[in-house]
Every structure is written in C-alpha cells, then in structure tokens.
Predicted model as a PDB file, atoms N, CA, C, CB and O in Angstrom, pLDDT in the B-factor column:
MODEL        1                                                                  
ATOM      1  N   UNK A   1     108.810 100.663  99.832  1.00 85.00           N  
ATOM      2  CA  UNK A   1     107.997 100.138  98.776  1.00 85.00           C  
ATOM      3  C   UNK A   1     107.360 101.287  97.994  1.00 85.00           C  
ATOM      4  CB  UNK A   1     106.932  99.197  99.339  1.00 85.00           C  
ATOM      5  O   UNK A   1     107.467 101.373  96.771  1.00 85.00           O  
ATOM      6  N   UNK A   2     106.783 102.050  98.647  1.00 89.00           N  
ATOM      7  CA  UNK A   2     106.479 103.449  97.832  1.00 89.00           C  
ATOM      8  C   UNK A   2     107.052 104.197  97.027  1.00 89.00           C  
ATOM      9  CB  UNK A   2     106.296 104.254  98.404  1.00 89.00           C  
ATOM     10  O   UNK A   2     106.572 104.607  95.970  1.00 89.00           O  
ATOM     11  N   UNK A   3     108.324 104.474  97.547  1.00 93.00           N  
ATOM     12  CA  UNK A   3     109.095 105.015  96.789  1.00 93.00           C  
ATOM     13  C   UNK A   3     109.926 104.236  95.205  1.00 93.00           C  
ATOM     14  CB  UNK A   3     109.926 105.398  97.826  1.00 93.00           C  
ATOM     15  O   UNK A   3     110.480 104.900  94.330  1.00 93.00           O  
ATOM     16  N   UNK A   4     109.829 103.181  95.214  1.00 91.00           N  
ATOM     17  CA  UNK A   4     110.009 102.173  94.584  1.00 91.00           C  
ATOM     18  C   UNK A   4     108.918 102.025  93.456  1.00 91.00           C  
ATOM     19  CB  UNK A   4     110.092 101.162  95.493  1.00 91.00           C  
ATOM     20  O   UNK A   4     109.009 101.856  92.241  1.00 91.00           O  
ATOM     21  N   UNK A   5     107.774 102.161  94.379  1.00 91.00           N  
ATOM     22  CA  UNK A   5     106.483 102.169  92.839  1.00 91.00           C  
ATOM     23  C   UNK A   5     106.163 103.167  92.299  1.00 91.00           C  
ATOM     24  CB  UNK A   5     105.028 101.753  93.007  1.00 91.00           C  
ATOM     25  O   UNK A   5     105.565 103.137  91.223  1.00 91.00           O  
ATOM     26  N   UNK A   6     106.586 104.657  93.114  1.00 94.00           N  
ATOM     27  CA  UNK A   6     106.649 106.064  92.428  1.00 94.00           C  
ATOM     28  C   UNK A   6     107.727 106.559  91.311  1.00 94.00           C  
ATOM     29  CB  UNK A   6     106.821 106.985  93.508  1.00 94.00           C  
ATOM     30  O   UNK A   6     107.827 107.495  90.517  1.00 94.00           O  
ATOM     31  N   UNK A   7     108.734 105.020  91.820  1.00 95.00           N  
ATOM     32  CA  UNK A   7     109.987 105.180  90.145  1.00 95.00           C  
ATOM     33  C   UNK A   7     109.559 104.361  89.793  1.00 95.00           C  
ATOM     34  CB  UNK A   7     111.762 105.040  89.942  1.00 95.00           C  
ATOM     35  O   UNK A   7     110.570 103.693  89.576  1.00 95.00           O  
ATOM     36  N   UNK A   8     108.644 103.673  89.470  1.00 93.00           N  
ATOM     37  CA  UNK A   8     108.137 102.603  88.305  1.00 93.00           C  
ATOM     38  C   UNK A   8     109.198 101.777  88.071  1.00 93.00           C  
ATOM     39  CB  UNK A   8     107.691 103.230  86.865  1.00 93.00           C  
ATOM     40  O   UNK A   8     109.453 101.322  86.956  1.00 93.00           O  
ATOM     41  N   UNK A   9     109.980 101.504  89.293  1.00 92.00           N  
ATOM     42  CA  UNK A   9     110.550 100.008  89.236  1.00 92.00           C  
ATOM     43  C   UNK A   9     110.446  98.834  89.731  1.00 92.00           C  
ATOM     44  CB  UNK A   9     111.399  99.953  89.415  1.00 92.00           C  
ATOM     45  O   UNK A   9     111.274  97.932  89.865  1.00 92.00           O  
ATOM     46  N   UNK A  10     109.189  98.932  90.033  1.00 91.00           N  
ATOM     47  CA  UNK A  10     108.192  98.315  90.711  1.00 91.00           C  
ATOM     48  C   UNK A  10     106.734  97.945  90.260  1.00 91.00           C  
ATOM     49  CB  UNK A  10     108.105  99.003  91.648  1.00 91.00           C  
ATOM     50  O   UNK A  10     106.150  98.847  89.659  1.00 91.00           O  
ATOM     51  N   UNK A  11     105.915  96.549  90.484  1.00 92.00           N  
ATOM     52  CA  UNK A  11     104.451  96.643  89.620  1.00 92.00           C  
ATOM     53  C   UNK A  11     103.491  97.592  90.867  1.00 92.00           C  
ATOM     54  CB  UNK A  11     103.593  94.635  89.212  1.00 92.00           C  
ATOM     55  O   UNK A  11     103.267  96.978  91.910  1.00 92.00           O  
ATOM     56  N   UNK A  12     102.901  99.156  90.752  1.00 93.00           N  
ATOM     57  CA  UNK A  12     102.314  99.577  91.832  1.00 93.00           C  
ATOM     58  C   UNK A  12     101.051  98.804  92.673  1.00 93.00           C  
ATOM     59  CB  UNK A  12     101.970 100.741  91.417  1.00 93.00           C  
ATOM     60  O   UNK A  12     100.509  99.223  93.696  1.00 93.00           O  
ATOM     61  N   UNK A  13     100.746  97.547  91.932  1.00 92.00           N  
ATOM     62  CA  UNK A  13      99.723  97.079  92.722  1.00 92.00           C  
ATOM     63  C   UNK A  13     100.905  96.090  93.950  1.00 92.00           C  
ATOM     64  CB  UNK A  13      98.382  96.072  91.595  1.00 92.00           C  
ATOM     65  O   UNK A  13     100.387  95.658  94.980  1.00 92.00           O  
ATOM     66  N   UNK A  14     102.226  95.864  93.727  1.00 90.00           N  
ATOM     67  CA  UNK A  14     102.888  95.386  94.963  1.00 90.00           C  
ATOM     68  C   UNK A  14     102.765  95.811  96.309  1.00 90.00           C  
ATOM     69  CB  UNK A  14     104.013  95.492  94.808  1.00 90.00           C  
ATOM     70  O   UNK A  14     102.667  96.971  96.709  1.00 90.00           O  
ATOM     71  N   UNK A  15     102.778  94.778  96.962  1.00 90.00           N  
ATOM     72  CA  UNK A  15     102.585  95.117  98.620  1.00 90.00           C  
ATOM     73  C   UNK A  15     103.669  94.981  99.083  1.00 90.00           C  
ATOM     74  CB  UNK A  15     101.667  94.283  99.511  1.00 90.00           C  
ATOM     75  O   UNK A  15     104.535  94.645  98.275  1.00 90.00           O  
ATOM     76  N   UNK A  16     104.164  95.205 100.777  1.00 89.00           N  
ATOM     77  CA  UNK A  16     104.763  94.746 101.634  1.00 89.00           C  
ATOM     78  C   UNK A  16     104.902  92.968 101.805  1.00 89.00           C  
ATOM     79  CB  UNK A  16     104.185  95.438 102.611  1.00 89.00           C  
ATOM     80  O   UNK A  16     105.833  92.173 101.931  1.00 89.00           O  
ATOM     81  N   UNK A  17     103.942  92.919 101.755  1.00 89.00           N  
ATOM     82  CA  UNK A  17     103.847  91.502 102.077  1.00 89.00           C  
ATOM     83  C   UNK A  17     103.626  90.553 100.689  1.00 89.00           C  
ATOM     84  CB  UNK A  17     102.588  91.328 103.141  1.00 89.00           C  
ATOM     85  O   UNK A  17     103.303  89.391 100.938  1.00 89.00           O  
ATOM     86  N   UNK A  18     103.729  90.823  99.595  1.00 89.00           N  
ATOM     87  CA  UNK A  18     104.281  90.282  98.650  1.00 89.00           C  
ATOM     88  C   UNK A  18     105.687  90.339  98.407  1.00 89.00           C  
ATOM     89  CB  UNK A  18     103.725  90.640  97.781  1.00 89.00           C  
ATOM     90  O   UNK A  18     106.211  89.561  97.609  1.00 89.00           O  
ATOM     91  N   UNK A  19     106.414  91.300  99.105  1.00 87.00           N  
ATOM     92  CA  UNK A  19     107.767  91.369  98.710  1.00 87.00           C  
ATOM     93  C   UNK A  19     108.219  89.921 100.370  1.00 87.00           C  
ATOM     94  CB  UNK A  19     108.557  93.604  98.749  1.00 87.00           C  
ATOM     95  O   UNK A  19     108.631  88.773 100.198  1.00 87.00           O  
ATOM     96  N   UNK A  20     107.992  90.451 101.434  1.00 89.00           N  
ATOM     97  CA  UNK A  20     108.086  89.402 102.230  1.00 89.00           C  
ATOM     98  C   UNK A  20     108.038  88.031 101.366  1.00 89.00           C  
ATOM     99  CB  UNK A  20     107.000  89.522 103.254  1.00 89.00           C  
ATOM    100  O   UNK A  20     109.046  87.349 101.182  1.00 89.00           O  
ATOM    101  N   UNK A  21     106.787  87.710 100.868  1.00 88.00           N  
ATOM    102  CA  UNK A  21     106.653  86.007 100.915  1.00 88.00           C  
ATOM    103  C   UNK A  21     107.660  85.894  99.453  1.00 88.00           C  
ATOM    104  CB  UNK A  21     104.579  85.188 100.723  1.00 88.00           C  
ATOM    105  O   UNK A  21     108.128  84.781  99.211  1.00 88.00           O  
ATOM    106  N   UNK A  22     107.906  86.780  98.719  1.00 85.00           N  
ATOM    107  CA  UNK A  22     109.122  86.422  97.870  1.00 85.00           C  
ATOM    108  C   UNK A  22     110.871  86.222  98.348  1.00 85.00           C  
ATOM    109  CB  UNK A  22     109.066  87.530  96.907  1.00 85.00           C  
ATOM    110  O   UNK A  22     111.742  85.494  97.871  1.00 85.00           O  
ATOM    111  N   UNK A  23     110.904  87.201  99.474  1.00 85.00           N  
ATOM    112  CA  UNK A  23     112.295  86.493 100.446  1.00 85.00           C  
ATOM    113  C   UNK A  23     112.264  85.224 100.950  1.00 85.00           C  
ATOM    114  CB  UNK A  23     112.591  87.202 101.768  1.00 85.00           C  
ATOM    115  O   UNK A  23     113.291  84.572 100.759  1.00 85.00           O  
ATOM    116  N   UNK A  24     111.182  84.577 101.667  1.00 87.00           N  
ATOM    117  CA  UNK A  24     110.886  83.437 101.580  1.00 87.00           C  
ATOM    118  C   UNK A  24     110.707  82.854 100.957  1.00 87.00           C  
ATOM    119  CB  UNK A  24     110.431  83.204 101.885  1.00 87.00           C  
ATOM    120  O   UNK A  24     111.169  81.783 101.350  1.00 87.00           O  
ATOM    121  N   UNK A  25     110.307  82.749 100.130  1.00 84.00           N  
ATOM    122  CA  UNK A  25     110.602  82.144  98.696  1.00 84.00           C  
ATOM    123  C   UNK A  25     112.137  81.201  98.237  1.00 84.00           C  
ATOM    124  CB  UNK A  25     110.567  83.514  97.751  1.00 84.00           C  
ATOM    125  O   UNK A  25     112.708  80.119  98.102  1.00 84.00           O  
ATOM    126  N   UNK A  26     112.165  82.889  98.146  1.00 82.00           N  
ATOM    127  CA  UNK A  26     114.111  82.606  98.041  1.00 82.00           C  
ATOM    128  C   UNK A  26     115.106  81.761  98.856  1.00 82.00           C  
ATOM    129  CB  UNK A  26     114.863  83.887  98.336  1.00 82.00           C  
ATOM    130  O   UNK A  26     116.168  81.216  98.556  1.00 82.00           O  
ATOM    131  N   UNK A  27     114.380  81.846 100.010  1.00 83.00           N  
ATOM    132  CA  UNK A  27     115.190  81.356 100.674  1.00 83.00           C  
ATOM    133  C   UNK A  27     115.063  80.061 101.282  1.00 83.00           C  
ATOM    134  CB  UNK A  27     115.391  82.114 101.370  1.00 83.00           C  
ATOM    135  O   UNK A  27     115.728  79.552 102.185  1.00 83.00           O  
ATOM    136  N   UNK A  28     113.964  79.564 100.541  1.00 84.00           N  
ATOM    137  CA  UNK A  28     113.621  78.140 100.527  1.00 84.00           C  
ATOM    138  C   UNK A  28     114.564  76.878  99.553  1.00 84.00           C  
ATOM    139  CB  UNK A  28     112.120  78.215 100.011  1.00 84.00           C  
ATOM    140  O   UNK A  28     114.765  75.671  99.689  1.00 84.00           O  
ATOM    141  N   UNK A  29     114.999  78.003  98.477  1.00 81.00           N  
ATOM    142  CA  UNK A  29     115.821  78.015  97.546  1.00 81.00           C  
ATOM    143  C   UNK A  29     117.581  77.661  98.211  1.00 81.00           C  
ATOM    144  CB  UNK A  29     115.524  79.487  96.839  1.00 81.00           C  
ATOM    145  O   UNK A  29     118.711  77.672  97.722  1.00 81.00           O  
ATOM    146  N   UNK A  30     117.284  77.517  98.883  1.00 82.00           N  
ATOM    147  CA  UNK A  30     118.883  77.427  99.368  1.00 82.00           C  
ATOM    148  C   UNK A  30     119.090  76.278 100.179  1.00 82.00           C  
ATOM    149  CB  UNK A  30     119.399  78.694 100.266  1.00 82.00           C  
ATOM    150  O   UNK A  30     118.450  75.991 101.191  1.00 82.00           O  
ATOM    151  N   UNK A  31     120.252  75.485  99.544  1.00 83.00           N  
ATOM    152  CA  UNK A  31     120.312  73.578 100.061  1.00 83.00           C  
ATOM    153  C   UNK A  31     121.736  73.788  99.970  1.00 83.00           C  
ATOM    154  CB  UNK A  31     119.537  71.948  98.813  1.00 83.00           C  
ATOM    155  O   UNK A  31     122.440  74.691  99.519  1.00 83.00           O  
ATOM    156  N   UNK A  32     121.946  72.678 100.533  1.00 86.00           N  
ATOM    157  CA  UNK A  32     123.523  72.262 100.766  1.00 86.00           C  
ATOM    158  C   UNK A  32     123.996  71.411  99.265  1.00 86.00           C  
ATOM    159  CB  UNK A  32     123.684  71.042 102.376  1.00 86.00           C  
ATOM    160  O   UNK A  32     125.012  70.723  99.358  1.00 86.00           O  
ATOM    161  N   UNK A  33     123.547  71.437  98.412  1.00 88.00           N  
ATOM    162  CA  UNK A  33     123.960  70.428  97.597  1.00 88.00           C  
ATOM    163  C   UNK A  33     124.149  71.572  96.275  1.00 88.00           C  
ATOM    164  CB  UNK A  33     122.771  69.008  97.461  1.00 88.00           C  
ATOM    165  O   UNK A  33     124.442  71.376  95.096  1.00 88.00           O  
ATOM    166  N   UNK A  34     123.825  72.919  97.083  1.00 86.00           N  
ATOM    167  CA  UNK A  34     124.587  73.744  95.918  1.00 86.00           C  
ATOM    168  C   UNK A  34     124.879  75.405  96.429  1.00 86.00           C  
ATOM    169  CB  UNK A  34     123.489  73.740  94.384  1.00 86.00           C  
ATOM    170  O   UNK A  34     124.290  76.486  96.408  1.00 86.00           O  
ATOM    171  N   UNK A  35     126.444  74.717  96.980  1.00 87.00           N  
ATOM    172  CA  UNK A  35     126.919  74.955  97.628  1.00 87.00           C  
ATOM    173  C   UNK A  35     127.599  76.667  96.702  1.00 87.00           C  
ATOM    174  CB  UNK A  35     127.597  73.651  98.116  1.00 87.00           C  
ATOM    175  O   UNK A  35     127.951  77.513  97.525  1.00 87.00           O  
ATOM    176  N   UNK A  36     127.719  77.005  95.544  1.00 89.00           N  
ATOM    177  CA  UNK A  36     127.900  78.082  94.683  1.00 89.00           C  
ATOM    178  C   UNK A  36     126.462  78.689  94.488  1.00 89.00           C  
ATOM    179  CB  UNK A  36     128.597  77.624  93.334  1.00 89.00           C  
ATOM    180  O   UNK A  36     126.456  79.522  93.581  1.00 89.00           O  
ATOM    181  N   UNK A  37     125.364  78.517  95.033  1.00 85.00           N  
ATOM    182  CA  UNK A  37     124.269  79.443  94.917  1.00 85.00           C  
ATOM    183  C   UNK A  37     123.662  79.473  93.338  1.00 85.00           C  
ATOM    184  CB  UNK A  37     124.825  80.920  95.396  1.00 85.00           C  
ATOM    185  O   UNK A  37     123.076  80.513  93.040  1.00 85.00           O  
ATOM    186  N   UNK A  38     123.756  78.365  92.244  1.00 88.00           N  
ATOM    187  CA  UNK A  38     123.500  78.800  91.556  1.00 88.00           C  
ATOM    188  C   UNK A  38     121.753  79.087  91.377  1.00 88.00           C  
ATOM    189  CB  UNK A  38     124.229  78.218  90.862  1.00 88.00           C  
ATOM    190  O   UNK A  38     121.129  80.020  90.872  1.00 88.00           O  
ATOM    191  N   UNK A  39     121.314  77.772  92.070  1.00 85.00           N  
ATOM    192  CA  UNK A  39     119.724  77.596  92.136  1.00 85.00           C  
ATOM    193  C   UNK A  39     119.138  78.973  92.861  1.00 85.00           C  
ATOM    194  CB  UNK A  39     119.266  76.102  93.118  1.00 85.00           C  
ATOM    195  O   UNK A  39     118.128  79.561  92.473  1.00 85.00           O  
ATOM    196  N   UNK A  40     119.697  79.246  93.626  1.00 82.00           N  
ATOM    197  CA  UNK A  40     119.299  80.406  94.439  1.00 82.00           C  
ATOM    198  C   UNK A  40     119.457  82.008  93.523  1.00 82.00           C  
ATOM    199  CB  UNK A  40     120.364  80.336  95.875  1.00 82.00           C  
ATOM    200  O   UNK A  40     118.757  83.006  93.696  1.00 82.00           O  
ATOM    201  N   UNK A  41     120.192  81.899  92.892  1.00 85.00           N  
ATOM    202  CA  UNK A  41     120.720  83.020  91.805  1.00 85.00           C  
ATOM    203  C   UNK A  41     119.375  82.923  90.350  1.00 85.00           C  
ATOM    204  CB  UNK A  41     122.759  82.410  91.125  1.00 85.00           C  
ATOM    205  O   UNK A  41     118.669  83.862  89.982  1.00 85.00           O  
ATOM    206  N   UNK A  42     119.378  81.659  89.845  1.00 88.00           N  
ATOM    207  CA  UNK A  42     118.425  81.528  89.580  1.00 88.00           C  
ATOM    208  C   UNK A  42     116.873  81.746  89.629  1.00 88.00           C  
ATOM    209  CB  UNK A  42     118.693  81.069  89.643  1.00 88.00           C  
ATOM    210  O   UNK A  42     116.373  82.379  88.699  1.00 88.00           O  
ATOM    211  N   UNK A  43     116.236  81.373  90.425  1.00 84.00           N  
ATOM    212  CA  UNK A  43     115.115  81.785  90.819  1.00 84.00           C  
ATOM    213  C   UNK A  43     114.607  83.136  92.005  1.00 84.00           C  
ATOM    214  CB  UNK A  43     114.779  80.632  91.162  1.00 84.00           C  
ATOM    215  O   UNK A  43     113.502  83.418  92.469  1.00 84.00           O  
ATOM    216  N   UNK A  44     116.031  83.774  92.206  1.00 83.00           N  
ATOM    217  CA  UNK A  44     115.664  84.732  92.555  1.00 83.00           C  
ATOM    218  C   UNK A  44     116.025  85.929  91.607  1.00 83.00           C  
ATOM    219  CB  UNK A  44     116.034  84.758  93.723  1.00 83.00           C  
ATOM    220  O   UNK A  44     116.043  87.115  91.937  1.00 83.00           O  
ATOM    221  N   UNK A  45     116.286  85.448  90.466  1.00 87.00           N  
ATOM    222  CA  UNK A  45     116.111  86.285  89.335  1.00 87.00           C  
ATOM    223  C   UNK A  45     115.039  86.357  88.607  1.00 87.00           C  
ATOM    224  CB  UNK A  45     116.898  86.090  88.571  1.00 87.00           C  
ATOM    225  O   UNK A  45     114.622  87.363  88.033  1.00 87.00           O  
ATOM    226  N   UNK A  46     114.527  85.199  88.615  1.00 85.00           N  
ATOM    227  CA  UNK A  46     113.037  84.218  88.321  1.00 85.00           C  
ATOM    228  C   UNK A  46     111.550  85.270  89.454  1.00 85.00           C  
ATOM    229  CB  UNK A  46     113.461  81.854  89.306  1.00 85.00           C  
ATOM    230  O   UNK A  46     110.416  85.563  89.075  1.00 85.00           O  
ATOM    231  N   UNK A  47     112.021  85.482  90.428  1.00 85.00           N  
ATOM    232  CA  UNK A  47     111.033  85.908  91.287  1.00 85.00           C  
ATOM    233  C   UNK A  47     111.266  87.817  91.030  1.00 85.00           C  
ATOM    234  CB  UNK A  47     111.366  85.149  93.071  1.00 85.00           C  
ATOM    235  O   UNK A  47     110.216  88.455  90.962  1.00 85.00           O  
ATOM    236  N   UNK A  48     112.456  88.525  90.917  1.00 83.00           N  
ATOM    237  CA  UNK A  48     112.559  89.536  90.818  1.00 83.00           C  
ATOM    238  C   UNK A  48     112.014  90.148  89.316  1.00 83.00           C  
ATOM    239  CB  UNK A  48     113.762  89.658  91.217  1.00 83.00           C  
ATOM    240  O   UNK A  48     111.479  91.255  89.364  1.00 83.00           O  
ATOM    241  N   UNK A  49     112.111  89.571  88.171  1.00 88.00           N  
ATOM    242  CA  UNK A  49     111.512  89.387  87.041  1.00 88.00           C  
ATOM    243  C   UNK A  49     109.762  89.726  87.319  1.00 88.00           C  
ATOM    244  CB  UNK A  49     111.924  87.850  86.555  1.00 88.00           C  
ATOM    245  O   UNK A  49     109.092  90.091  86.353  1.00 88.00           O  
ATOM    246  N   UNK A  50     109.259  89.610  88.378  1.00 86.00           N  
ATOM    247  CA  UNK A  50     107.678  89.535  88.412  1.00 86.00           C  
ATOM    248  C   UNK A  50     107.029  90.685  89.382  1.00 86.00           C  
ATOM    249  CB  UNK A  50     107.196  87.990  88.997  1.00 86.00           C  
ATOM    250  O   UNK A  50     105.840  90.876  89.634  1.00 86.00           O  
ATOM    251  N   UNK A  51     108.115  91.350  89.817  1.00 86.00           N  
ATOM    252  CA  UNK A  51     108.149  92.201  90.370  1.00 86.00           C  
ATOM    253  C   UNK A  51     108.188  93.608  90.111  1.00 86.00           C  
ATOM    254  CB  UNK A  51     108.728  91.906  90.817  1.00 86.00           C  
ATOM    255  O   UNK A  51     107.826  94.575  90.782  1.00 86.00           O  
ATOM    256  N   UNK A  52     108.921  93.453  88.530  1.00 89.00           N  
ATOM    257  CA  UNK A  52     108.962  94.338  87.981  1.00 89.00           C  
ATOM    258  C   UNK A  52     107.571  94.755  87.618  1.00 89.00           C  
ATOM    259  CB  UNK A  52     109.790  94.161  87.137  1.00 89.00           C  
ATOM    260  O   UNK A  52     106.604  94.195  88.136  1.00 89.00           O  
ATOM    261  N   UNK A  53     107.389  96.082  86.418  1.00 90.00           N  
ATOM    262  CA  UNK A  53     106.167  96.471  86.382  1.00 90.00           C  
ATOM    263  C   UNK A  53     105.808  95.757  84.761  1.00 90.00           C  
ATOM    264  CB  UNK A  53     106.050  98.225  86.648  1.00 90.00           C  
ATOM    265  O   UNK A  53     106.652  95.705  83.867  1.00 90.00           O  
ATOM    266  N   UNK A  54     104.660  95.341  84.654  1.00 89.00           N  
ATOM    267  CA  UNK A  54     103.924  94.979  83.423  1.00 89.00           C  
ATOM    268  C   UNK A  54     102.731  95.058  83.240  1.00 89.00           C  
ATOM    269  CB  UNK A  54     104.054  93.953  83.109  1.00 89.00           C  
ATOM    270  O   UNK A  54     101.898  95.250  84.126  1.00 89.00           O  
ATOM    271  N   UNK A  55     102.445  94.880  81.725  1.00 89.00           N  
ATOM    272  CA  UNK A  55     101.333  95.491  81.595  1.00 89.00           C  
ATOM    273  C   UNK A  55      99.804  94.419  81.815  1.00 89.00           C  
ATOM    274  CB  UNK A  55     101.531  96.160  80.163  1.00 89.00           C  
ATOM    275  O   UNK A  55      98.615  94.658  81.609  1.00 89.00           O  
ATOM    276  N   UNK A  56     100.469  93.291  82.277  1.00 87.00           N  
ATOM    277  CA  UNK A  56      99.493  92.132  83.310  1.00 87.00           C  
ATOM    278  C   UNK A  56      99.694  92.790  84.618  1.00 87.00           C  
ATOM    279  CB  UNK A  56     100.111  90.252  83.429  1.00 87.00           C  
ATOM    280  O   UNK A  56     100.674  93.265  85.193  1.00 87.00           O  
ATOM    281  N   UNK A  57      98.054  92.622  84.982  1.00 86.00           N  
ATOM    282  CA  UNK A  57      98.640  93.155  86.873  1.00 86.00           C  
ATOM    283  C   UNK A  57      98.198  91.834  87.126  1.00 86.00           C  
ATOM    284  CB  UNK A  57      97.678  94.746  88.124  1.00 86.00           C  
ATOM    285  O   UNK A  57      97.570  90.988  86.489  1.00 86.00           O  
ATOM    286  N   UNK A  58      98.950  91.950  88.762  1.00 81.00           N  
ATOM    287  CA  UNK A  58      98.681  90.680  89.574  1.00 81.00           C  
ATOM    288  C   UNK A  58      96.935  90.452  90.151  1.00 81.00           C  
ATOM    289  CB  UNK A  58      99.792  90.817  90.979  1.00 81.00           C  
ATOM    290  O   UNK A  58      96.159  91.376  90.392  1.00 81.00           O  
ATOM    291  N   UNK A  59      96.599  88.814  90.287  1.00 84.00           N  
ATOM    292  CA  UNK A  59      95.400  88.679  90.832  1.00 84.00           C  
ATOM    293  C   UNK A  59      95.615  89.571  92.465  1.00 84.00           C  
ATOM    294  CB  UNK A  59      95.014  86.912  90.866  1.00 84.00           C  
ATOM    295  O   UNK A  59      96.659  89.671  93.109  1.00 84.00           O  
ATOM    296  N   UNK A  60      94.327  90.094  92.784  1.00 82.00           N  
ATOM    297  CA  UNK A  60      94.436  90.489  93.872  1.00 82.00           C  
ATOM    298  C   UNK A  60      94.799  89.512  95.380  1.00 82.00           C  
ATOM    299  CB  UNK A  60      93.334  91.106  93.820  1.00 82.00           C  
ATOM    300  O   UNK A  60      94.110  88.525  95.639  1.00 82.00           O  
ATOM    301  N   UNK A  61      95.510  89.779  95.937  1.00 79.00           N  
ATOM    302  CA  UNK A  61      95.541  89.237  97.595  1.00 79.00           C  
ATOM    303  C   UNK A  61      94.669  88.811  97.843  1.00 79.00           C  
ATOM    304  CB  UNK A  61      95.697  90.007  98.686  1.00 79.00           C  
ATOM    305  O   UNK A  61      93.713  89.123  97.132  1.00 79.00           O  
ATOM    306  N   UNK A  62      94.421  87.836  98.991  1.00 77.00           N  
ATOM    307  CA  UNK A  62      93.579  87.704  99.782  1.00 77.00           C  
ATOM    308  C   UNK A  62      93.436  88.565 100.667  1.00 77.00           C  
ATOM    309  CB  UNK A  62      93.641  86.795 100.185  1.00 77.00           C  
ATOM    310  O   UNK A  62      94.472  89.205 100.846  1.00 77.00           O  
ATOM    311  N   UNK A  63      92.270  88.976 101.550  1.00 76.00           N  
ATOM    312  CA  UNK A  63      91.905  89.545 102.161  1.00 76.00           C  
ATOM    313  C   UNK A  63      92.162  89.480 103.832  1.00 76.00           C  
ATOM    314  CB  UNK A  63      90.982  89.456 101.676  1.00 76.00           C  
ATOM    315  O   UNK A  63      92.028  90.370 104.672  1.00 76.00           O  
ATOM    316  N   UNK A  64      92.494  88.375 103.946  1.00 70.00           N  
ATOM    317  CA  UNK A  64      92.958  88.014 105.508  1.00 70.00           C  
ATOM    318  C   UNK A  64      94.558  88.614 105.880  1.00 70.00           C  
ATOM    319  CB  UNK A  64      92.980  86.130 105.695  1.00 70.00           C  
ATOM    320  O   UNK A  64      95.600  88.427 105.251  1.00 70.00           O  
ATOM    321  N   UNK A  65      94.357  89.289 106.966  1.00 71.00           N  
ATOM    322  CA  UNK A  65      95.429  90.273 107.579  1.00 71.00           C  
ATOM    323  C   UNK A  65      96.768  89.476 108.057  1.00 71.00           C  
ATOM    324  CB  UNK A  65      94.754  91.084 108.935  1.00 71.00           C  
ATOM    325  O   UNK A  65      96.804  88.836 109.108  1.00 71.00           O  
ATOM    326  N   UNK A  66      97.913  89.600 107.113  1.00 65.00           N  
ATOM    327  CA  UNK A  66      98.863  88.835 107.886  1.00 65.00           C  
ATOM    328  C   UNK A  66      99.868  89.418 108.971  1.00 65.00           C  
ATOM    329  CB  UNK A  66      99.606  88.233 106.968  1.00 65.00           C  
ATOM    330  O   UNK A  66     100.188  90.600 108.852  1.00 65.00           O  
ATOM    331  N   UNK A  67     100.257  88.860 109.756  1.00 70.00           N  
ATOM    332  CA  UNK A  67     100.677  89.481 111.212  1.00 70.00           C  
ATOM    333  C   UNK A  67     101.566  90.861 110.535  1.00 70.00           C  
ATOM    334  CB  UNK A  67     101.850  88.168 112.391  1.00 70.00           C  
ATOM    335  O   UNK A  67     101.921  90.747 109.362  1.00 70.00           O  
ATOM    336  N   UNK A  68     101.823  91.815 111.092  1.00 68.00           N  
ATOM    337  CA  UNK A  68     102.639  92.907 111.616  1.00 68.00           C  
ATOM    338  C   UNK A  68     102.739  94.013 109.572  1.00 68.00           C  
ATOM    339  CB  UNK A  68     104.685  91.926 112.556  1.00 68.00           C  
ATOM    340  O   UNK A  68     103.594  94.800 109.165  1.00 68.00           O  
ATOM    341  N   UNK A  69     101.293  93.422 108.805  1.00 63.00           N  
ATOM    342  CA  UNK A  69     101.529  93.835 107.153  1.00 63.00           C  
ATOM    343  C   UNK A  69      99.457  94.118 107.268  1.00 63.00           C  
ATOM    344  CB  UNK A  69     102.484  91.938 105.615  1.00 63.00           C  
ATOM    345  O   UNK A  69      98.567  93.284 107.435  1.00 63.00           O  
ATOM    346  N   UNK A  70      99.393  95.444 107.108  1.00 61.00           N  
ATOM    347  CA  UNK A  70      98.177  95.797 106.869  1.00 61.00           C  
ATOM    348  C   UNK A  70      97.067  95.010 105.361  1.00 61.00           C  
ATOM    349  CB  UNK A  70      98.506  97.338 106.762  1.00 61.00           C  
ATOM    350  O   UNK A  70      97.682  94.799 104.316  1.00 61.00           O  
ATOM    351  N   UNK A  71      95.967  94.753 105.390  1.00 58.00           N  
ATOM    352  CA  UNK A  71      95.769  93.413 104.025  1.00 58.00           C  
ATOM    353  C   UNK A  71      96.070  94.442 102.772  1.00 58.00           C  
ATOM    354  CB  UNK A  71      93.697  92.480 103.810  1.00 58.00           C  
ATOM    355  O   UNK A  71      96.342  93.963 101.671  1.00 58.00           O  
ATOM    356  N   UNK A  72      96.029  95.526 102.920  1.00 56.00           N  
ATOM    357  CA  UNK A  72      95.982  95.995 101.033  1.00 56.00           C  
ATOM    358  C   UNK A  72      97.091  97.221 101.643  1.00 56.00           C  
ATOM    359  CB  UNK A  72      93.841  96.802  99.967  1.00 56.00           C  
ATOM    360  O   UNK A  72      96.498  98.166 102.163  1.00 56.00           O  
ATOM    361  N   UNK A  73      98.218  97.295 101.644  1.00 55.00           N  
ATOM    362  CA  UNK A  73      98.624  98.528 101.939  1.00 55.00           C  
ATOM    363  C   UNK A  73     100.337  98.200 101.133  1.00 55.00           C  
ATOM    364  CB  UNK A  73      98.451  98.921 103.850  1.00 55.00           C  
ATOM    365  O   UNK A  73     100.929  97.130 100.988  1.00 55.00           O  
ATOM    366  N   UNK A  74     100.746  99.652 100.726  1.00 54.00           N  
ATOM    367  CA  UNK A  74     102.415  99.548 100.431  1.00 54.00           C  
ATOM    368  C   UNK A  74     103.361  99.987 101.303  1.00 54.00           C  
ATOM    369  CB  UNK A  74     102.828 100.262  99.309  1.00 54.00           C  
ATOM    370  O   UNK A  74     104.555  99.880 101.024  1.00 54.00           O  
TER     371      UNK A  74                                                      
ENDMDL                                                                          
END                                                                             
C-alpha cells in the first residue's frame, strides 16, 4: 500500500483495510446468474475508480480497530 501511495496511484489517505473491505465488496458482486462476470467487471471498476487519487479526500475511518489492520495505518 505504501508504495502504491508514494506513486500516486493511489488516494494517500487509503488504508489496508479500506482496500480489504473493497475485495469484499467485490466479491459480494458475484452470483450465478451471471455467469460471464459482467456485474462483477462492472463494479469493480466502479470501486477501483475511488481508489484512485482525487482532489476530494475520503471521510475519515472509524476509529475502532479491526482484527489483524492497525485503525489509521498503510
């Protein structure tokens, strides 16, 4: 993740654990009734799009520690 926000292809206020709950995300995204991935192609283009860097930063995290991801760390 660091290295990622030190090439600014990345928004630097991203965490570890924002990139986590966006794989999940994704992968909630995935059903049997579409079976070519397009929905999944979709919105995980949709989610990678926000990831990038802009000149909106994200609201901050919450503060509560989620298992095995320090609360504010990259």
């Amino acid at each position: 993740m660091s290295r990622a926000i030190d090439a600014k292809a990345v928004r630097p206020e991203l965490e570890v654990r924002d990139l986590v709950a966006v794989i999940v995300m994704t992968m909630a995204t995935v059903h049997p009734d579409d079976p070519h991935g397009a929905d999944r192609r979709r919105y995980l283009a949709l989610l990678a799009e926000g990831l990038r860097p802009s000149p909106a930063t994200l609201p901050p995290p919450s503060s509560h520690e989620v298992p095995g991801f320090p609360a504010h760390g990259r």
